[in-house]
DSSP file (Angstrom, degrees, kcal/mol; ACC not computed):
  #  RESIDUE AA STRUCTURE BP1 BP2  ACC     N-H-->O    O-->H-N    N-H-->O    O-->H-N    TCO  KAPPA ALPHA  PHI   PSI    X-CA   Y-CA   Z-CA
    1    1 A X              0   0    0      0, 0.0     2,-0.5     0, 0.0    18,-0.2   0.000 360.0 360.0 360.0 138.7   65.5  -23.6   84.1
    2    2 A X  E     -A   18   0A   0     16,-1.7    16,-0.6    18,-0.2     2,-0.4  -0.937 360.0-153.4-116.1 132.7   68.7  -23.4   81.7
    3    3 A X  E     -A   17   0A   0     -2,-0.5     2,-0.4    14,-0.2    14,-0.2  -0.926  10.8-169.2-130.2 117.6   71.5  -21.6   82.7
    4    4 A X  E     -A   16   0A   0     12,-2.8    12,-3.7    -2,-0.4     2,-0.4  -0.757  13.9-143.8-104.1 135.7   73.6  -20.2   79.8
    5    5 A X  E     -A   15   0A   0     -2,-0.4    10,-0.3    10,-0.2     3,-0.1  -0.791  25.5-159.1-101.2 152.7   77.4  -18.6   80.4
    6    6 A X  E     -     0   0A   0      8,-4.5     2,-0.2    -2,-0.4    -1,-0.1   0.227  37.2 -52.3 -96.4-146.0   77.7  -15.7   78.1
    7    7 A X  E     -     0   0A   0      1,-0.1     7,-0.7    -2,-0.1    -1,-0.3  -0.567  65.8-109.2 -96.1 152.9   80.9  -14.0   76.7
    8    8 A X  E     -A   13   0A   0     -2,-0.2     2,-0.3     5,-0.1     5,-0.2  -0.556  20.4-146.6 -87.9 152.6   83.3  -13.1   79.6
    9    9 A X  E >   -A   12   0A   0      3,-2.9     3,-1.0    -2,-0.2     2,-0.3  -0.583  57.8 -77.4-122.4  72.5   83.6   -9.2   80.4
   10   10 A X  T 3  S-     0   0    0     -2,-0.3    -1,-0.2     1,-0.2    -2,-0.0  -0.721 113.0  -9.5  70.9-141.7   87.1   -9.1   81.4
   11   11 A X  T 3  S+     0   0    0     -2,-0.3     2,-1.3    -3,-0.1    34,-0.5   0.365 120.7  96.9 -68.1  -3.7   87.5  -10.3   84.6
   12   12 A X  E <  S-Ab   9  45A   0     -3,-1.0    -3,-2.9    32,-0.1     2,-1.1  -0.559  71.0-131.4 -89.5 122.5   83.5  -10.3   85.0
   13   13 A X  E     -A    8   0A   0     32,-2.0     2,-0.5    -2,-1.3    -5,-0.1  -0.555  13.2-138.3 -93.6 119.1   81.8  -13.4   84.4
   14   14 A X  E     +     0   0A   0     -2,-1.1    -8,-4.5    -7,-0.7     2,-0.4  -0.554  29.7 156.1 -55.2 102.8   78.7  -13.7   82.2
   15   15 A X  E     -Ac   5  48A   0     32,-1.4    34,-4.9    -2,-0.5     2,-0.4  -0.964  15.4-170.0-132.7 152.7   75.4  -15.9   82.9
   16   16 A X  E     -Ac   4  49A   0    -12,-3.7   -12,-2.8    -2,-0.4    34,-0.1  -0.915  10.2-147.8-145.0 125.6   72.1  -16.2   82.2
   17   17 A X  E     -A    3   0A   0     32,-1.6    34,-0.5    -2,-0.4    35,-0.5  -0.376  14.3-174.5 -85.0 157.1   68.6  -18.1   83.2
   18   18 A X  E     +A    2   0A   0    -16,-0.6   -16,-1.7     2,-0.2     2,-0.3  -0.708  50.9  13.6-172.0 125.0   65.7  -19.2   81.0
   19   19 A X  B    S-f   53   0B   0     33,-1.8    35,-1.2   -18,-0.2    36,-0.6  -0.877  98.8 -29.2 131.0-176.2   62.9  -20.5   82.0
   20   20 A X        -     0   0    0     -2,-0.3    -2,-0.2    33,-0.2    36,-0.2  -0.315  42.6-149.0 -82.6-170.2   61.1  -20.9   85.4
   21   21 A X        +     0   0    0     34,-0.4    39,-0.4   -20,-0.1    36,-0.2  -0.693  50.1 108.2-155.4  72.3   62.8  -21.1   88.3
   22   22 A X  S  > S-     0   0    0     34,-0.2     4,-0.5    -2,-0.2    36,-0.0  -0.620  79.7 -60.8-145.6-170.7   60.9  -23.2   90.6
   23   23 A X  T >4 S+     0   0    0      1,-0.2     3,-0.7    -2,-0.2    -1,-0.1   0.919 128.3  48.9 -34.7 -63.4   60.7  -26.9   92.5
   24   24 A X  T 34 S+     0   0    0      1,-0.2    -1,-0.2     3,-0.1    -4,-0.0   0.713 113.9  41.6 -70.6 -18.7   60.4  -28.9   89.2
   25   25 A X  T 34 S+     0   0    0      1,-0.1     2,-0.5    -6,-0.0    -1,-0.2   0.752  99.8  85.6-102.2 -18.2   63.8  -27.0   87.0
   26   26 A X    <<  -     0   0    0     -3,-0.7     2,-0.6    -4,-0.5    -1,-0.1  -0.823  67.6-165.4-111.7 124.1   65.8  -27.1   90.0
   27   27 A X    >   -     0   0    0     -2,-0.5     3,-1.3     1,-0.1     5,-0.2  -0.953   9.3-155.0-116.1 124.5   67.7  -30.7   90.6
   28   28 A X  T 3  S+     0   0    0     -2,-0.6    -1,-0.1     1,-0.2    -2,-0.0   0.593  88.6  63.3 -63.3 -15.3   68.9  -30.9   94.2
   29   29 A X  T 3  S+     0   0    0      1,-0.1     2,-0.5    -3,-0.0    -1,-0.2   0.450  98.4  50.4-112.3  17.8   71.4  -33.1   93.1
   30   30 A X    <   -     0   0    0     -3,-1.3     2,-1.5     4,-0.0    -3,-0.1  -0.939  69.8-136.6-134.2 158.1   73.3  -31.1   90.8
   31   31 A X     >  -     0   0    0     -2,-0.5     4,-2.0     1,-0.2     3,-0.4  -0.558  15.1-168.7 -96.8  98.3   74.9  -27.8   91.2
   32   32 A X  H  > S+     0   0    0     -2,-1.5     4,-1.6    -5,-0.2    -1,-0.2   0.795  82.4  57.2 -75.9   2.0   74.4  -25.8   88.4
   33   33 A X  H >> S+     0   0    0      2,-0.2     4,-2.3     1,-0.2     3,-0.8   0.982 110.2  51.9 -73.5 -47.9   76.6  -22.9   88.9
   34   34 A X  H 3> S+     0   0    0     -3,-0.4     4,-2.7     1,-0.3    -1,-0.2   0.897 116.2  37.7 -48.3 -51.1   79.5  -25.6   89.2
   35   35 A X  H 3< S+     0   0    0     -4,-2.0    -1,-0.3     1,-0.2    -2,-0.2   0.803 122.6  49.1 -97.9 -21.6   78.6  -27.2   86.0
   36   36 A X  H << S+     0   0    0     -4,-1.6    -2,-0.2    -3,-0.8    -1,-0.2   0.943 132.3  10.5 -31.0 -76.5   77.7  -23.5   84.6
   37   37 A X  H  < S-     0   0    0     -4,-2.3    -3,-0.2     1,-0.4    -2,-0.2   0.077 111.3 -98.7-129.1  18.9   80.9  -21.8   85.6
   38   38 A X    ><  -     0   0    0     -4,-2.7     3,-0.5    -5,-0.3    -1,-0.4  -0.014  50.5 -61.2  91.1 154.4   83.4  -24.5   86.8
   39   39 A X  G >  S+     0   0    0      1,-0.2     2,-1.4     2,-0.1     3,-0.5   0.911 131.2  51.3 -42.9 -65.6   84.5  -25.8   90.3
   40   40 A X  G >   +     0   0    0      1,-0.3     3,-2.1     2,-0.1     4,-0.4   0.045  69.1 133.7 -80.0  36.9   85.7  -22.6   91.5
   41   41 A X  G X   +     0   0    0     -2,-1.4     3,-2.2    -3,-0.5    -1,-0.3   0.975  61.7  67.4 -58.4 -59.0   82.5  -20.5   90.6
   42   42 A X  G <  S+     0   0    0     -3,-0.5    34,-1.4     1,-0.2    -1,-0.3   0.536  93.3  62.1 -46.7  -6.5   82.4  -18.7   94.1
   43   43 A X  G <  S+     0   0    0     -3,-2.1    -1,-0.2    32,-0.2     2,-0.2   0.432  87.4  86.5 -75.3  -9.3   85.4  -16.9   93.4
   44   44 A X  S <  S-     0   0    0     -3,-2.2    33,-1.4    -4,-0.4     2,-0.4  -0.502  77.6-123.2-111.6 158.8   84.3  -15.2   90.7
   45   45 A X  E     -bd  12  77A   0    -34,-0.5   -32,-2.0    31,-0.3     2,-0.3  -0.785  44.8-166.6-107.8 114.8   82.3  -11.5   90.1
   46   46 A X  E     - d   0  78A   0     31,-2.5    33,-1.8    -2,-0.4     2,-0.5  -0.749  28.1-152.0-135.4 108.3   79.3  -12.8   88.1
   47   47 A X  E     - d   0  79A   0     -2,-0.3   -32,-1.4    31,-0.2     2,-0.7  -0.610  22.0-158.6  67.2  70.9   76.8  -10.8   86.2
   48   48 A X  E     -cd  15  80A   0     31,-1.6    33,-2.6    -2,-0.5   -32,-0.2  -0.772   6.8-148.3-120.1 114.5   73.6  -13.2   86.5
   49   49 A X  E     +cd  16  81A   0    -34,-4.9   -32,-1.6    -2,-0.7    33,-0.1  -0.574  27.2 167.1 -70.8 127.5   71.1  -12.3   83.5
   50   50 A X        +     0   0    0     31,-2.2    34,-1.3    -2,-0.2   -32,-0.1  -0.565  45.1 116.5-118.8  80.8   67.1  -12.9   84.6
   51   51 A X  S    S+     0   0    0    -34,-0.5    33,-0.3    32,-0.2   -33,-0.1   0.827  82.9  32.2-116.5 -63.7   66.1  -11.0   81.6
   52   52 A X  S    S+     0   0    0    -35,-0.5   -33,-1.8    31,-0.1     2,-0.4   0.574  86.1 124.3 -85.8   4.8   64.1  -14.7   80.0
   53   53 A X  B     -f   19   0B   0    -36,-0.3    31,-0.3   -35,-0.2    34,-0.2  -0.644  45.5-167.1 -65.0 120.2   63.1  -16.2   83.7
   54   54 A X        -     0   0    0    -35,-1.2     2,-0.3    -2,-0.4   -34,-0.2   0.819  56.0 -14.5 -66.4 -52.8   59.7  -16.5   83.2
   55   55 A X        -     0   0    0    -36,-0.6   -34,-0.4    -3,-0.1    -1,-0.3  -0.969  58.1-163.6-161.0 152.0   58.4  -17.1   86.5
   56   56 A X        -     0   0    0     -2,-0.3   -34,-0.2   -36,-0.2    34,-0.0  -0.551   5.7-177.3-149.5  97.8   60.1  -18.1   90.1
   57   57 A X    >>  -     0   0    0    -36,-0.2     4,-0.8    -2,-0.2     3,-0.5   0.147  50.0 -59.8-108.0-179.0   58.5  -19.4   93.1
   58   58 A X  H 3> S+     0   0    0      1,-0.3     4,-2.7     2,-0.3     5,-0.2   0.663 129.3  50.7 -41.9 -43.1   60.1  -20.2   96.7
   59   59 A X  H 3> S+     0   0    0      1,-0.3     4,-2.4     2,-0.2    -1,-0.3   0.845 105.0  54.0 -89.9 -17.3   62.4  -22.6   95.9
   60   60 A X  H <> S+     0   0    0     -3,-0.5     4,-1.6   -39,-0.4    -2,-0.3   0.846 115.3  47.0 -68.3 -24.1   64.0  -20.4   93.1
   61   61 A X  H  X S+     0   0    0     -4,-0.8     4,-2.2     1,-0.2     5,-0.2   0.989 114.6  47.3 -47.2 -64.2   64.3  -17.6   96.2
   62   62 A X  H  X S+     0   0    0     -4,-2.7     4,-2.0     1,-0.3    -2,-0.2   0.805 113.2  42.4 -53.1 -43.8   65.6  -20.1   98.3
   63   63 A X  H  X S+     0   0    0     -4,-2.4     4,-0.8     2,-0.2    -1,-0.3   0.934 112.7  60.3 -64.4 -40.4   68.2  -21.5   95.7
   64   64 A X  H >X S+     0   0    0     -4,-1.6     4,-2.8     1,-0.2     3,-0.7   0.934 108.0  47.5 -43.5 -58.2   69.0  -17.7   94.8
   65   65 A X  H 3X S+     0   0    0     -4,-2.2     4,-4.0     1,-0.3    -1,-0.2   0.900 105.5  46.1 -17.0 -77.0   69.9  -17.3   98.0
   66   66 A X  H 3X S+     0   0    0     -4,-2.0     4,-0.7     1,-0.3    -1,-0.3   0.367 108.8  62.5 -87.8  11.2   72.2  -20.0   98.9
   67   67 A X  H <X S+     0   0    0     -4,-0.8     4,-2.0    -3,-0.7    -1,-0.3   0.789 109.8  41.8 -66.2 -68.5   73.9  -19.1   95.4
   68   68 A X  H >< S+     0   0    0     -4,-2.8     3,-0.5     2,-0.2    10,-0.2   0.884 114.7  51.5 -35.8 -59.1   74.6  -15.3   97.3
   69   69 A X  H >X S+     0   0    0     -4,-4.0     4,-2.0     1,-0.2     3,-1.9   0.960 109.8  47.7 -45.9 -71.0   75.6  -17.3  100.5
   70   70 A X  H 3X S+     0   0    0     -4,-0.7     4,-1.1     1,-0.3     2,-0.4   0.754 115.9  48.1 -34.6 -53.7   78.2  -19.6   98.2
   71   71 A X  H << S+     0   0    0     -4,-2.0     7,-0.3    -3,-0.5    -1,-0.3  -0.308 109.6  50.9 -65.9  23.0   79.5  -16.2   96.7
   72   72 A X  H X4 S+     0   0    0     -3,-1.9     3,-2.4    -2,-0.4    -1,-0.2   0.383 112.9  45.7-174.7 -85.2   79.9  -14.6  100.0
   73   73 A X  H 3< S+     0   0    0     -4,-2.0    -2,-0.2     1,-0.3    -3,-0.1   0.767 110.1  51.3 -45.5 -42.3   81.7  -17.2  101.2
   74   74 A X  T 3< S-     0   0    0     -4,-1.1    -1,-0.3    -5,-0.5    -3,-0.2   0.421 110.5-109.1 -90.4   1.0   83.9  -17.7   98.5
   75   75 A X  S <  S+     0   0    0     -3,-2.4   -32,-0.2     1,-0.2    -2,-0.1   0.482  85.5  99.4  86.7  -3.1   85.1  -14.3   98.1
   76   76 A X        -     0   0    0    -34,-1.4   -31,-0.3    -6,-0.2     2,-0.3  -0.230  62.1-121.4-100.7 178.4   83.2  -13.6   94.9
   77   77 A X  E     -d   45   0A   0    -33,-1.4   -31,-2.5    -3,-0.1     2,-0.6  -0.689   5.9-151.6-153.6 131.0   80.1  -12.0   94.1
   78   78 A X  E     -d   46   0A   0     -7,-0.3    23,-0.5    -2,-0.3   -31,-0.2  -0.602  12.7-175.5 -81.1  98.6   77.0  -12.5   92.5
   79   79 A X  E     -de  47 101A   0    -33,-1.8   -31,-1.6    -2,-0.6     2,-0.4  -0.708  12.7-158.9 -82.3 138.7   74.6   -9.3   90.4
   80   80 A X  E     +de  48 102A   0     21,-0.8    23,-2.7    -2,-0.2     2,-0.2  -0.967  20.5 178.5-131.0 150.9   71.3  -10.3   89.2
   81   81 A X  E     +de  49 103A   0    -33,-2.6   -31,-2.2    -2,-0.4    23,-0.2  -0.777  40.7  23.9-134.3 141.5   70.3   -8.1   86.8
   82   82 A X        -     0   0    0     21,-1.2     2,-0.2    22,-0.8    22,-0.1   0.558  63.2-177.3  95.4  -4.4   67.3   -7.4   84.2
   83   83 A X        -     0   0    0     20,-0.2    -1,-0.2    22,-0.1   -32,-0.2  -0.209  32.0-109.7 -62.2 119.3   64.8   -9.2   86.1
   84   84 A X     >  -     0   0    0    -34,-1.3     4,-1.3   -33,-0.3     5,-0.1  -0.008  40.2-102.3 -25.1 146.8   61.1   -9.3   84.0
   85   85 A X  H  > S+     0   0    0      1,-0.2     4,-1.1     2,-0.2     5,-0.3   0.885 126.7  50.4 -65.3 -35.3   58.5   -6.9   86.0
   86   86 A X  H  > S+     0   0    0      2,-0.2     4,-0.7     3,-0.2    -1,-0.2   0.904 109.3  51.7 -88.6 -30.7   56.8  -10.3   87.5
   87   87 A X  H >4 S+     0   0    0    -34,-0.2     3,-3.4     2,-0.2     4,-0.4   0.952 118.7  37.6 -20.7-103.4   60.4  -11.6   88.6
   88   88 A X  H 3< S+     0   0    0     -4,-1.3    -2,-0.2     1,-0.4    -1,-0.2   0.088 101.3  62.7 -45.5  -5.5   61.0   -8.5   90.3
   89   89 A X  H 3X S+     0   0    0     -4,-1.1     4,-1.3     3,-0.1    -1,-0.4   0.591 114.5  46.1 -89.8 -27.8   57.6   -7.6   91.7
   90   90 A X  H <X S+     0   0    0     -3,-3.4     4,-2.4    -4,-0.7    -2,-0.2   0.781 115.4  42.1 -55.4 -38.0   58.6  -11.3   93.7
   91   91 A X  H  4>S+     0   0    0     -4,-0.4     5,-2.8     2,-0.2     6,-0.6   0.567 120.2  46.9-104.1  -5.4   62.2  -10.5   94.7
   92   92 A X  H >45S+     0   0    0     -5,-0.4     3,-0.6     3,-0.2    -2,-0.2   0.936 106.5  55.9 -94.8 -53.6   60.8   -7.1   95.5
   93   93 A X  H 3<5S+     0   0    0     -4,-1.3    -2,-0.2     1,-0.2    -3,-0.2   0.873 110.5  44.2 -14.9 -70.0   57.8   -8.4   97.5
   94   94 A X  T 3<5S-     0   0    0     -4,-2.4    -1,-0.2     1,-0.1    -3,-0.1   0.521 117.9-117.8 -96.7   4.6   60.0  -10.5   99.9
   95   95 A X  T < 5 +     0   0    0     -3,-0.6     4,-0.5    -4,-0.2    -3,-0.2   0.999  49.2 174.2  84.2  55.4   62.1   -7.5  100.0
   96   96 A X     >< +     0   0    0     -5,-2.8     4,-2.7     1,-0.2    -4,-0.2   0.566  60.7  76.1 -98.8  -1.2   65.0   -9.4   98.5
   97   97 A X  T  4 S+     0   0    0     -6,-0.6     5,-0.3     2,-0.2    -1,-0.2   0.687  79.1  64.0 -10.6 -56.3   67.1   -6.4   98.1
   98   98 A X  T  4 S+     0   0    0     -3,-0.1    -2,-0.2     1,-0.1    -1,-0.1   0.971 122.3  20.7 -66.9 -80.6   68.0   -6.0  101.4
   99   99 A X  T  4 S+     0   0    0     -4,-0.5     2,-0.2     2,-0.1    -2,-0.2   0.811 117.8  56.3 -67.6 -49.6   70.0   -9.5  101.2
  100  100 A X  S  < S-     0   0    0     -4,-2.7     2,-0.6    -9,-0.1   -21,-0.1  -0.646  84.9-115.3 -95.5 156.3   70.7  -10.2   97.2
  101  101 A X  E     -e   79   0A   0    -23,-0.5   -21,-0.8    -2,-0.2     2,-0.4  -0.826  43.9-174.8 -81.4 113.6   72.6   -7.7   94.9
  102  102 A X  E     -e   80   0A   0     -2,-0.6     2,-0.5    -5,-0.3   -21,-0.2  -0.944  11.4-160.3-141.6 133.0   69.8   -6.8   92.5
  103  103 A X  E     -e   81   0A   0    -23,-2.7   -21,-1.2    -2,-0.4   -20,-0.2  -0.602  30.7-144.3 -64.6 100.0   70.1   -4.4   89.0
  104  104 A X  S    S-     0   0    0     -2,-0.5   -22,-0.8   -23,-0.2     2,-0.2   0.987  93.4 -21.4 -49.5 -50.1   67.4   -2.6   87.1
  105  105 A X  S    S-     0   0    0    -24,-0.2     4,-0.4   -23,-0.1   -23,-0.2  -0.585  79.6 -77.8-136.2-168.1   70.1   -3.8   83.9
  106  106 A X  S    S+     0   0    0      2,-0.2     4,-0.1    -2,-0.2   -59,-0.1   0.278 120.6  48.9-101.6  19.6   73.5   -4.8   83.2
  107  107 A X  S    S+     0   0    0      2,-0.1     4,-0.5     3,-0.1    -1,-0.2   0.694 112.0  52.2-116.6  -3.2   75.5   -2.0   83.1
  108  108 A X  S  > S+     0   0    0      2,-0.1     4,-3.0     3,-0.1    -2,-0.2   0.843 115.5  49.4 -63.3 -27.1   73.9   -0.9   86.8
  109  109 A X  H  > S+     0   0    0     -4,-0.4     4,-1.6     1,-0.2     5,-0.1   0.743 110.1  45.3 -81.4 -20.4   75.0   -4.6   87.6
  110  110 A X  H  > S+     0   0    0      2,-0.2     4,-2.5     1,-0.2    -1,-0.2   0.838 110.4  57.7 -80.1 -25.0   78.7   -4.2   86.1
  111  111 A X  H  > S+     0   0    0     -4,-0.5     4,-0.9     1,-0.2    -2,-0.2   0.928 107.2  46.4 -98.3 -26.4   78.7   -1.0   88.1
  112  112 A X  H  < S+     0   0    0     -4,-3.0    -1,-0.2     2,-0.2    -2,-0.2   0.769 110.5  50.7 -60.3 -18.1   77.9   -3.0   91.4
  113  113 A X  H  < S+     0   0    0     -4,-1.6    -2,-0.2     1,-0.2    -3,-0.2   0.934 106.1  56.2 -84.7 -36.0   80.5   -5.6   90.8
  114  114 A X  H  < S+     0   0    0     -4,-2.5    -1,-0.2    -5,-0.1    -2,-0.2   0.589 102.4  72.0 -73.7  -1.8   83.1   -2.9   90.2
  115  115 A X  S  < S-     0   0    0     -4,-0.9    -3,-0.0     1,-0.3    -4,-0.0  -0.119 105.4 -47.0 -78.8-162.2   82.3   -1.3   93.7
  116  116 A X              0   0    0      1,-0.1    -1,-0.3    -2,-0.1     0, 0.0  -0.210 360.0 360.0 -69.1 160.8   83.1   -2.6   97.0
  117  117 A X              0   0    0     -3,-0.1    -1,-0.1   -42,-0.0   -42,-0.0   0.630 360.0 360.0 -93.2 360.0   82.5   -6.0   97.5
């Protein structure tokens, strides 16, 4: 997986995945939101494009996740947006809704970061 920051939207920060999102793209021993969007990433209202993720298995949930957690925690918050029908028949499946902030696009995802957090 590559993870690309976009143009800033104001105070909203832009990013975006391409690629899978699985065991093999994800290296436990770096963070890429850090190296993405800077030390202080959890602070931030982010706007997370899956519009080119090809494909995502468990450990891309699981990392998705503990992204939300980091953002939670950090006062910030995390949209993913845009997701491909086979994405989103996954994150819909395990009924990741309930738990992740998820978009049909990105201006339903701008309109969740500009509600309550």
């Amino acid at each position: 997986m590559k993870l690309v920051k976009l143009d800033s939207a104001g105070p909203l920060l832009r990013l975006a995945a391409e690629g899978d999102i699985t065991l093999q793209t994800l290296d436990p021993g770096r963070d890429l939101l850090r190296n993405a969007l800077g030390p202080d990433y959890a602070k931030n209202k982010v706007l997370f494009s899956l519009e080119k993720v090809t494909y995502i298995d468990s450990s891309g949930i699981s990392w998705l996740l503990v992204a939300h957690k980091h953002f939670v925690q950090g006062g910030g918050k995390l949209v993913l947006h845009s997701a491909p029908p086979l994405v989103e028949q996954v994150l819909r499946l395990l009924k990741m809704q309930l738990v992740l902030n998820l978009a049909a696009d990105e201006a339903s995802a701008r309109a969740l970061l500009e509600g309550p957090s």
